[in-house]
N, C-alpha and C positions, 0 to 999 in steps of 0.2 A: 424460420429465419432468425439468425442468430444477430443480435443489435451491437451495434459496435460504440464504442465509445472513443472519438478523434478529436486528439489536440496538434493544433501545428506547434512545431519547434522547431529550435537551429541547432543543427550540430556545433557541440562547444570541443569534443577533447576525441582522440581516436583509439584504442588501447588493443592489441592484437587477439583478441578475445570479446571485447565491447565498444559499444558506441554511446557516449555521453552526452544527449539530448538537454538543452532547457525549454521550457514551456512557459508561458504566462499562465498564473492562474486567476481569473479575475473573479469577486462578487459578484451576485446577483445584479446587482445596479452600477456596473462601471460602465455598461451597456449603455447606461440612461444620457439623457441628451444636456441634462444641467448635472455631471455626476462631477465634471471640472470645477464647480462650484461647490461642493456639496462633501465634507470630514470621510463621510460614511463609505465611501467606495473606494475598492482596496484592491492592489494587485501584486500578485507575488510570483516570484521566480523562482518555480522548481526545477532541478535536474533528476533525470530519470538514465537510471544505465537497461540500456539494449543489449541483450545477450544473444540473443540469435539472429543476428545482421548478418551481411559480410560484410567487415568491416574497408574493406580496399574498394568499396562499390563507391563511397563518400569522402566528403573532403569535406576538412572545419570550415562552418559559416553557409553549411545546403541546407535549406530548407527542406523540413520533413516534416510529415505526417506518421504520430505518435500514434498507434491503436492496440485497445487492450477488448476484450467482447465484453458484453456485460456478464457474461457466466463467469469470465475468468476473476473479474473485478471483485464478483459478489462473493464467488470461494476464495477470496485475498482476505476481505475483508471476514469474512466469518474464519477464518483460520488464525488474524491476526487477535480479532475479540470477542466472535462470537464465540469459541469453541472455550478460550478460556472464562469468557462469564459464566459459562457453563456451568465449568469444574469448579468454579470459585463458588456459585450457589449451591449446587448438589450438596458439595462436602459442607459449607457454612450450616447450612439445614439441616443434613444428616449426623452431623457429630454434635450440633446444638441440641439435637432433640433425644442425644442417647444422654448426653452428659450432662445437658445444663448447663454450661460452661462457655460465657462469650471469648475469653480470651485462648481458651483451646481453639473452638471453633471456628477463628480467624486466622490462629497461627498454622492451623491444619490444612484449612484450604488455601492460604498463600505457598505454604512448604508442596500441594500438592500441586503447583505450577511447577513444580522443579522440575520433574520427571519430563511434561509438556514441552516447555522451552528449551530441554536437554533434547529431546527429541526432533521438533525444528533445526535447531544447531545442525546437528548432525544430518538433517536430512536439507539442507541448504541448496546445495547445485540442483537434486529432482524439482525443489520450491520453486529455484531461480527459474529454472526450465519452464515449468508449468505454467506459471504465477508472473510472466515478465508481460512487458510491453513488446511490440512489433511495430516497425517499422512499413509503412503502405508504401 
């Protein structure tokens, strides 16, 4: 069974292609019962765009249910950092250890993100596809 990860939010904006969700995002402790009292507890307002809605289902101000699975969550995030920590260690290591050379071997594996993030670019709408939120 695949685990879902759901946030309620409101429709803020309608775009004939997407749907512009905010969500609350709170701390761990805004839950908590003295959190009114208390610096520590934080909440913030993200918006999320919805690509595959229909967008004439909804009207600004409906309350919805944001959902993403955790597999898809978990390939976001390892695409976003896992994959280039990657490429940044591999190459930092592997040209450190032919050359000797710390400032090669950081200029090399930063310059080797270019090809990566030229690659995302261009592969952008399959990402947004794959990689988006869904509306329950």
């Amino acid at each position: 069974m695949d685990n879902k990860i759901r946030h309620p939010g409101i429709v803020k904006a309608i775009n004939k292609n997407s749907i512009k969700v905010s969500i609350v995002q709170t701390s761990a402790c805004a839950s908590c019962k003295v959190s009114g009292k208390c610096n520590i507890s934080e909440q913030k307002i993200k918006y999320v765009d919805i690509y595959n809605a229909n967008p004439q289902k909804y009207n600004i101000g409906d309350c919805v249910i944001v959902v993403i699975s955790e597999k898809t969550a978990i390939k976001a995030v390892m695409t976003a950092f896992g994959v280039p920590l990657a490429i940044l260690l591999i190459i930092i290591f592997f040209v450190f250890a032919l050359t000797n050379n710390e400032l090669l071997a950081a200029l090399l594996s930063l310059a080797a993100l270019i090809p990566y993030y030229t690659t995302l670019f261009l592969m952008k709408n399959k990402l947004r596809e794959d990689l988006s939120f869904r509306i329950e």
